[in-house]
N, C-alpha and C positions, 0 to 999 in steps of 0.2 A: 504494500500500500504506500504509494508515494500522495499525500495533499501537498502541493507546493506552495510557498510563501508567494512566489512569484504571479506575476500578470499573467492570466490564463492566455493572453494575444500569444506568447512564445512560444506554445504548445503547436506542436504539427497534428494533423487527422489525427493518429494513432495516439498523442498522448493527450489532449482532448477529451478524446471517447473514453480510455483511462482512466484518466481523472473525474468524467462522470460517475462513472461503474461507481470507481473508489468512493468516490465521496458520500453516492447513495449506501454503498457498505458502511462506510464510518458513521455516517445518519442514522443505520440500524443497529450498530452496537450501541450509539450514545441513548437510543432509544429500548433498550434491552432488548433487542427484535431478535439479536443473535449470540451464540456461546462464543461463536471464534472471535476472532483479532480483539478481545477484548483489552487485554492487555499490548495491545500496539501503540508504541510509544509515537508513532505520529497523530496521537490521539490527545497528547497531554492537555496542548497548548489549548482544544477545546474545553476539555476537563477542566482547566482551570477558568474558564470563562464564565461569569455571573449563570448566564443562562446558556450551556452548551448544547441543546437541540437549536435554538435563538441561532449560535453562530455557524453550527454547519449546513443551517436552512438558510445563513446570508453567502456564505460561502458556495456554496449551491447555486445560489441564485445569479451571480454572475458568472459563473461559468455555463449558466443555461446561455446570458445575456452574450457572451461570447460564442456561442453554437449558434446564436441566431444571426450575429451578425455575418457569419458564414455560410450564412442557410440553411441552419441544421433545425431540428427542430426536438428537442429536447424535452420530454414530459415535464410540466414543472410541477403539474398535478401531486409528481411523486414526492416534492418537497413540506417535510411536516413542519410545523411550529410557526410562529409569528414573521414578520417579512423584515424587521430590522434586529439588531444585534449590537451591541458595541464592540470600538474597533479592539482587534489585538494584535500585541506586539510580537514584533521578528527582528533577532539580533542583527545587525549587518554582516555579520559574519555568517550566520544564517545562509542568507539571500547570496553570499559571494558562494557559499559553499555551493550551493543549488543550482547555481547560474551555471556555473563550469561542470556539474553532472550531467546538466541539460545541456547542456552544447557538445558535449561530446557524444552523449547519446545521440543526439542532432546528425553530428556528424557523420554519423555512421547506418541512420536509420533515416534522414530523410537531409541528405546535402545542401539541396537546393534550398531547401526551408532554414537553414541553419546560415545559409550564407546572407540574406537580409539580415539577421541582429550579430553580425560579428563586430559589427561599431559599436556594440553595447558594451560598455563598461561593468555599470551593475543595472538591471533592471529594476523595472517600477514591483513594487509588489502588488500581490492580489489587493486588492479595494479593502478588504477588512484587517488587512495588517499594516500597522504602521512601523515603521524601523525605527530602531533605536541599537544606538553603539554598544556592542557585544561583539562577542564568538560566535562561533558554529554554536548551536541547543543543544543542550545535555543530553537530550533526548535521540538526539540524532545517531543513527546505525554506525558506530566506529567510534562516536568520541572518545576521546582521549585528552582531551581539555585545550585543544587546539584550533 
């Protein structure tokens, strides 16, 4: 399960529809729908949110909002809870870490798509994350305090 800090615009076809899937999965464990990925640590930053079905139904939501502006068309029906959230944060280091996953992934799984954001420095994050100076998240698969 990858939810990215980043702008869902970065994602190519394949990690788009992913990042659907996924995100509707993370919405049914925060909703006890399901036994697995409960313990999935890209689950925290929700977990710690005042009202975490709130932020993965905002989080949702714009990644419907980016399927459509592609042409996709995206159940948003499947999205539960109310339609705003407050924002949450992502270390900058975070967002560096993810940027360079994604691009290499990019690299290798859709070229062309990858060659428009190689000016990017660091990108924008998703809409409900705001940055703030930090690391990589504790949480994150490998840390080692780096």
């Amino acid at each position: 399960m990858r939810l990215w800090s980043l702008h869902p615009r970065y994602l190519d076809t394949k990690g788009l529809l992913a990042l659907w899937r996924e995100g509707l999965l993370a919405q049914a464990v925060l909703l006890g729908r399901t036994r697995g990925y409960r313990h999935h640590p890209q689950l925290v930053r929700f977990r710690t949110a005042s009202d975490p079905v709130a932020a993965i139904g905002a989080y949702l939501r714009e990644v419907v909002e980016e399927a459509a502006k592609r042409g996709y068309r995206f159940d948003q029906q499947r999205i539960v809870g109310p339609g705003g959230a407050a924002p949450l944060t992502v270390n900058v280091g975070q967002l560096e870490f993810e940027w360079h996953h994604l691009m290499a992934k990019l690299a290798r799984r859709s070229p062309r798509w990858a060659q428009q954001w190689l000016q990017v420095a660091l990108p924008d994050p998703h809409p409900l994350f705001q940055v703030i100076p930090g690391p990589r998240e504790e949480w994150e698969k490998g840390f080692e305090g780096a």
